[in-house]
Steps between C-alpha positions, in 0.01 A plus 500: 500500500637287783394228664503567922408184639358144438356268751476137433316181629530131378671585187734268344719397804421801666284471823490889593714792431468890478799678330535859430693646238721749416395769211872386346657228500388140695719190464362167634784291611494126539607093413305396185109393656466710743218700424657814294351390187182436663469865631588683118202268400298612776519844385479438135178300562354821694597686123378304266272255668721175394783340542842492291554148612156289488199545294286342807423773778451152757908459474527800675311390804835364802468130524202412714342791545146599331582822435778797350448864612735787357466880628695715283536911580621736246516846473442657120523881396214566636416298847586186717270157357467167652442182263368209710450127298436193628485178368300198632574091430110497383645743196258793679759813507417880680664767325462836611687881446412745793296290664285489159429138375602428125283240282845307446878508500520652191339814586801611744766511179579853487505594816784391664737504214846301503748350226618168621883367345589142570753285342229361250481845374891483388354235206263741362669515197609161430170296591171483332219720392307434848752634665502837302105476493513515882696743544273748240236374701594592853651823411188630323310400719614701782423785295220470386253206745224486216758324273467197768170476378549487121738212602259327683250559200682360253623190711169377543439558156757300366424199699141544390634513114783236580196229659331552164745432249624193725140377415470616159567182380250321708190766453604710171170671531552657815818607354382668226184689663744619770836571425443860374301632829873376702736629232344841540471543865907352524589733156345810696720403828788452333509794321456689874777327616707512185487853486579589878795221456639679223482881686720358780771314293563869333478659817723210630779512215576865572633413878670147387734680249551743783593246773657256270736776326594640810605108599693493233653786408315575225632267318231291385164594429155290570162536309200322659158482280158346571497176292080422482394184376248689220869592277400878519756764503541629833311902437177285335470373894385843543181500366310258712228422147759409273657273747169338634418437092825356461503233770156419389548447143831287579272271776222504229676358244703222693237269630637211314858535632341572871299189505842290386711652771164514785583878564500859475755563175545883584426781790660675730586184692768423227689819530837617570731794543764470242826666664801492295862643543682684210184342289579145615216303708677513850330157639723347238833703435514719808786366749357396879575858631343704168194282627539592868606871430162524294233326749674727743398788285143329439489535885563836573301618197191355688583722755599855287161427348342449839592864583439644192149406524427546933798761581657293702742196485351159592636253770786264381545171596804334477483137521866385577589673123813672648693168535380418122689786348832629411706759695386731255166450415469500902661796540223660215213341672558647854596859336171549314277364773691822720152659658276189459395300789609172430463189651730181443597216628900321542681206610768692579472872669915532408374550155274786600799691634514748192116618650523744756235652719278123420261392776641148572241217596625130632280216387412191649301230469215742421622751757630869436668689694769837446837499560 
């Protein structure tokens, strides 16, 4: 899969612009606000139908303008697609593949399909469980779009579960006559999403050890484990039944505690991946390059798993990671993406010069242009 060309209008700082793209390797070069960033998001919004940046499509929108309009054409095994999305200032958005129009952004993810590293990425390891959540999250659900859905699901509800223990103590009643109709329908999401969460960690771990071991030498080895909130060991995620009795019972025999603390005590909105390093937790014994060797190797797994399930390698996008790492974690990074169309962005095209054959773009103030 590669992606040919993307026209944009209005987006971020960029008025209008149509690049094309090499099937290897494309480097955006530019001064820091310029507009490179801007056009990785563009075509990361046109594969997963958000951005990495804001939560709120309006942000998107360039200053004074009442509308954002991306065209994105890629070619796949099979044939050449278009995705076309627009978003409006009254929150109305088009989204369309082949000239087809899609209910909402969501329904695009899996098309167009693209693994996005950014310096965030390098703290993986070392920050929080949201972090690690998203990343499960966004991975999976480029695979497989109906997982999107399960999230959604169980989002709404948990705030539907998390309004009525907030009022428990005000209207007990309701409480009591309720709770178990919510703690079902979020026990029988969470169990869907437990389960598909725990598949792609173990298809995940096999490709860290690889990348990470090959980093290193061999001379360290990582294990990474799905760490659910319900305390099961990680086979029993297997078996959806067990797992959906499991968070049920534990959610059906907290109330009291839930009604103290005004939330949700357990579900897959409290999980982690535990990743460890010579069977020490890396976030808190692994050195700053263990961490940034391993979310390296979280990275490219996303994409080995990519093409183990379509037959072909995703997109990468390289957000200005290059300048973030070592000589020779660099050095790793551009060998293994070798026969990938990749497409990153720099301050400084000098450090590009290992890259041969790269199409080279000059950014400015929301303007491309090859040189």
């Amino acid at each position: 899969m590669y992606c040919k060309r993307i026209e944009v209008e209005n987006f971020r700082n960029i008025e209008k612009a149509e690049i094309d793209f090499s099937d290897g390797v494309n480097i955006l070069v530019g001064e820091n606000a310029q507009g490179k960033t801007n056009l990785l998001e563009a075509i990361f919004f046109s594969s997963v139908g958000r951005s990495f940046r804001t939560p709120h499509s309006n942000e998107l929108i360039r200053f004074g303008e009442s509308y954002g309009d991306v065209l994105l054409t890629y070619r796949d095994s099979s044939r050449e697609n278009k995705i076309h999305l627009k978003i409006m200032k009254d929150k109305q958005k088009l989204v369309e593949k082949n000239g087809l129009k899609m209910d909402k952004l969501s329904d695009i993810v899996g098309s167009f399909r693209s693994v996005l590293f950014c310096p965030e990425h390098l703290s993986l390891i070392k920050e929080g469980p949201h972090e690690r959540r998203g990343y499960m999250d966004v991975a999976i659900s480029r695979l497989y779009p109906m997982y999107i859905h399960s999230l959604q699901r169980y989002a709404y509800f948990l705030k539907q579960r998390n309004a009525l223990i907030k009022n428990a103590i005000k209207d007990r009643a309701t409480f009591d006559a309720t709770v178990e109709l919510w703690t079902e329908k979020l026990a029988d999401e969470a169990s869907t999403i437990a389960s598909m969460r725990y598949k792609y960690v173990k298809r995940a771990e096999k490709h860290i050890v690889e990348c990470f071991s090959e980093m290193t030498g061999d001379r360290e080895r990582p294990t990474v484990i799905y760490d659910g909130s319900s305390g099961q060991i990680e086979e029993e995620y297997l078996d959806k039944e067990k797992t959906r009795k499991k968070y049920f019972e534990l959610l059906m025999t907290s109330h009291e505690r839930e009604i103290l603390a005004g939330t949700t005590l357990f579900g897959i909105h409290k999980d982690d991946i535990d990743i460890r390093l010579n069977g020490n937790r890396a976030r808190n014994y692994a050195s700053q390059g263990q961490q940034r060797s391993l979310a390296l190797a979280m990275k490219l797994a996303e994409g080995e798993i990519c093409c183990e399930e379509y037959g072909d390698h995703p997109v990468f996008l390289f957000d200005d990671v290059l300048s973030e790492l070592d000589e020779g974690r660099r050095d790793y990074l551009l060998n293994r993406i070798e026969g990938k169309q990749v497409i990153m962005t720099t301050c400084e095209i000098d450090s590009m010069e290992k890259i041969s054959g790269a199409k080279k773009i000059e950014v400015k103030s929301g303007s491309y242009k090859e040189i």
